[in-house]
C-alpha positions as CSV (number, residue, x, y, z in Angstrom):
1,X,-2.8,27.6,-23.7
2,X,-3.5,30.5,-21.3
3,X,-1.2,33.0,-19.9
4,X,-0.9,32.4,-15.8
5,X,-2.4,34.7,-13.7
6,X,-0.5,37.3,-12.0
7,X,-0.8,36.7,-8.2
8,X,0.0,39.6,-5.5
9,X,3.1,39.2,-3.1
10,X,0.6,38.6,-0.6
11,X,-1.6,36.4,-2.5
12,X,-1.7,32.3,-2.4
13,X,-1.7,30.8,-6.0
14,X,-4.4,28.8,-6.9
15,X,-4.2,25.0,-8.0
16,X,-1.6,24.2,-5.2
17,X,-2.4,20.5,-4.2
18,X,1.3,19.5,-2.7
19,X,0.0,20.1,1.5
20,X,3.7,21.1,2.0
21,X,3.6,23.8,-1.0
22,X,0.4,24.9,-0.3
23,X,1.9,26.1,3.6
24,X,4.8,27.4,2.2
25,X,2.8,29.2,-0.3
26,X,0.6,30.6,2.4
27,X,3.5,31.5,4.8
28,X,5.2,33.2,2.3
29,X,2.0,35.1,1.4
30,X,1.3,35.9,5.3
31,X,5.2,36.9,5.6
32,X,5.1,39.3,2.8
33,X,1.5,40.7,3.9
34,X,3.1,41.8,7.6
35,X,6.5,43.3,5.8
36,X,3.5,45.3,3.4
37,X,1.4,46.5,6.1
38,X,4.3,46.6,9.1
39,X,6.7,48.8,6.9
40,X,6.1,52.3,8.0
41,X,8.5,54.1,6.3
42,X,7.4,52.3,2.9
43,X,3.5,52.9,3.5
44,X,4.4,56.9,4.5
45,X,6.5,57.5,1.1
46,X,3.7,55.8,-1.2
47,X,1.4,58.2,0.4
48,X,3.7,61.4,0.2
49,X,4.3,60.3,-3.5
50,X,1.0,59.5,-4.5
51,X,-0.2,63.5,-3.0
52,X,3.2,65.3,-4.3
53,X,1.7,63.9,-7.9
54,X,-1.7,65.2,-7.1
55,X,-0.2,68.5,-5.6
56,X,1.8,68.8,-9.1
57,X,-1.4,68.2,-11.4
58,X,-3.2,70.7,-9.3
59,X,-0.3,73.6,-9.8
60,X,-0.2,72.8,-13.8
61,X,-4.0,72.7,-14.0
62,X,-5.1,75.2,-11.8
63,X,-1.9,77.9,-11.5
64,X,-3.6,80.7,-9.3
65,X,-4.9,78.7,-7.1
66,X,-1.8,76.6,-6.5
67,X,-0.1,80.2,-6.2
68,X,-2.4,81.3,-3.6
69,X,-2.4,78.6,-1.5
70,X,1.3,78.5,-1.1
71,X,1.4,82.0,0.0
72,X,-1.5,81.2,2.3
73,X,0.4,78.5,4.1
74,X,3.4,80.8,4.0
75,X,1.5,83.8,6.1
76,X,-0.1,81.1,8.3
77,X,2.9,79.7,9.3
78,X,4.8,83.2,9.5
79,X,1.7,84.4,11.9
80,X,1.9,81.4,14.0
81,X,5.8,81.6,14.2
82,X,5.7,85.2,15.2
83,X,2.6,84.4,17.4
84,X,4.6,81.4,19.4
85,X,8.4,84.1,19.4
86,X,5.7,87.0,20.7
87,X,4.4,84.5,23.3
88,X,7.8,83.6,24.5
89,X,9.4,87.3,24.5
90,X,6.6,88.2,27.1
């Protein structure tokens, strides 16, 4: 005997031969598939998540570099904030 094969949320099992099953199957696939791509907030934290653990590996693998980068971004945003303040003032 076999062990069953994991099926995605938004997956259809195989083998369904029941008509009514088999729509509720899909339905429930098609449901869940809308929630996964139709969830914003979800999609945007698996991303942010997925590049703060990139970001993190970088800084322990590659320390100067992750150094000098920060304070790159640091003076580019400093130099466009006093840029945008010295445009204002005038």
């Amino acid at each position: 005997m076999s062990a069953p094969i994991p099926v995605p949320r938004t997956g259809v099992p195989l083998g369904i031969t029941d008509p009514v099953e088999k729509a509720r199957a899909e339905l429930k696939a098609t449901l869940a598939a809308i929630e996964e791509k139709g969830n914003l907030p979800r999609r945007v934290g698996r991303a942010t998540q997925k590049r703060v653990t990139r970001l993190r590996h970088f800084a322990r693998t590659e320390p100067v570099a992750a150094t000098a980068a920060v304070v790159g971004a640091a003076a580019a945003v400093g130099l466009a904030v006093w840029g945008a303040i010295r445009l204002y003032v005038r």
